[in-house]
C-alpha positions in Angstrom: 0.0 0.0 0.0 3.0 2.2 0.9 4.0 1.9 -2.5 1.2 2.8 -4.4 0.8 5.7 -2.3 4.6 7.3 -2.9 4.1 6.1 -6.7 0.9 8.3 -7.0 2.5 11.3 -4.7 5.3 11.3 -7.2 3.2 11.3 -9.9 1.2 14.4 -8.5 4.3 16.3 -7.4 6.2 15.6 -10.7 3.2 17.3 -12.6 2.7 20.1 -9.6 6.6 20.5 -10.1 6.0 20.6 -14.1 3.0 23.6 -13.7 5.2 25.9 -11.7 7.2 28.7 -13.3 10.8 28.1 -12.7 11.8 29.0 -9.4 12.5 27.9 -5.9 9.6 25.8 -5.6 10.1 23.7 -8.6 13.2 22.8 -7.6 12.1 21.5 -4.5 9.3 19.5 -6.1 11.2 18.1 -8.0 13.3 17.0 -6.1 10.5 15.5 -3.6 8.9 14.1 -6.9 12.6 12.3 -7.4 12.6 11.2 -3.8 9.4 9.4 -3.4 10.1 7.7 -6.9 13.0 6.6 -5.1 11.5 5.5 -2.4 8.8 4.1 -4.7 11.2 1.5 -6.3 12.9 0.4 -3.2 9.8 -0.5 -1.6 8.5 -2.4 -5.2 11.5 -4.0 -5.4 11.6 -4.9 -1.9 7.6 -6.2 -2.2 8.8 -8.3 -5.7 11.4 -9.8 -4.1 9.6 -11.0 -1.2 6.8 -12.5 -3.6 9.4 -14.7 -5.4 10.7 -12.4 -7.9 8.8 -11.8 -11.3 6.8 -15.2 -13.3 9.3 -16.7 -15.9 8.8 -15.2 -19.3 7.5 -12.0 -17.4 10.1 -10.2 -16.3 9.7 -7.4 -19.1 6.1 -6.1 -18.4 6.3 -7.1 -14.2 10.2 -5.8 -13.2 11.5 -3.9 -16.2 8.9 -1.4 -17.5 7.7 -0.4 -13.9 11.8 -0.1 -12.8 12.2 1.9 -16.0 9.1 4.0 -15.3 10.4 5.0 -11.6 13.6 5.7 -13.5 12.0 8.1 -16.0 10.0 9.9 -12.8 13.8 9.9 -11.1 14.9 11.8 -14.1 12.7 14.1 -14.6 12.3 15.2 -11.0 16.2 15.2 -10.6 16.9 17.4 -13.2 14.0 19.9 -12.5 15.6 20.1 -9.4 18.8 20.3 -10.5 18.3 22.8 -13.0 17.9 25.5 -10.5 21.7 25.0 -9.1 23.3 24.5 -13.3 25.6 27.8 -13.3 23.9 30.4 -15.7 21.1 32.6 -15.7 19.5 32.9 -12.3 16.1 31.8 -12.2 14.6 33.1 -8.9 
């Protein structure tokens, strides 16, 4: 349950982060957004693992696409975050 609940917070502070003019505040979202996705995966992975690990033939559509997915959020969020402190024109 934990993990759908940081998976659909990421999802909603990715976008919230995505709306806001450049500035302070999307930086820190996405940051967050990149946290929870973090958090997301570790507690995914942690949940497959425990269940015995994806069916044989599946591993595609039940470990890599959601793991690549996270990754993508990751991204996104981390570099709207990150793109406040890139040396240039300042953006606050």
């Amino acid at each position: 349950m934990a993990a759908i609940f940081l998976s659909l917070a990421a999802a909603a502070i990715l976008l919230a982060a995505w709306l806001f003019p450049a500035g302070r505040a999307k930086r820190m979202l996405g940051i967050l957004a990149a946290v929870c996705a973090v958090a997301a995966m570790g507690l995914f992975w942690q949940l497959l693992s425990i269940s015995g690990g994806p069916d044989a033939g599946m591993e595609l559509a039940q470990l890599y696409f959601p793991c690549a997915v996270y990754g993508l959020v990751i991204l996104a969020g981390g570099a709207m975050g990150l793109a406040g402190w890139c040396p240039g024109k300042k953006r606050d």
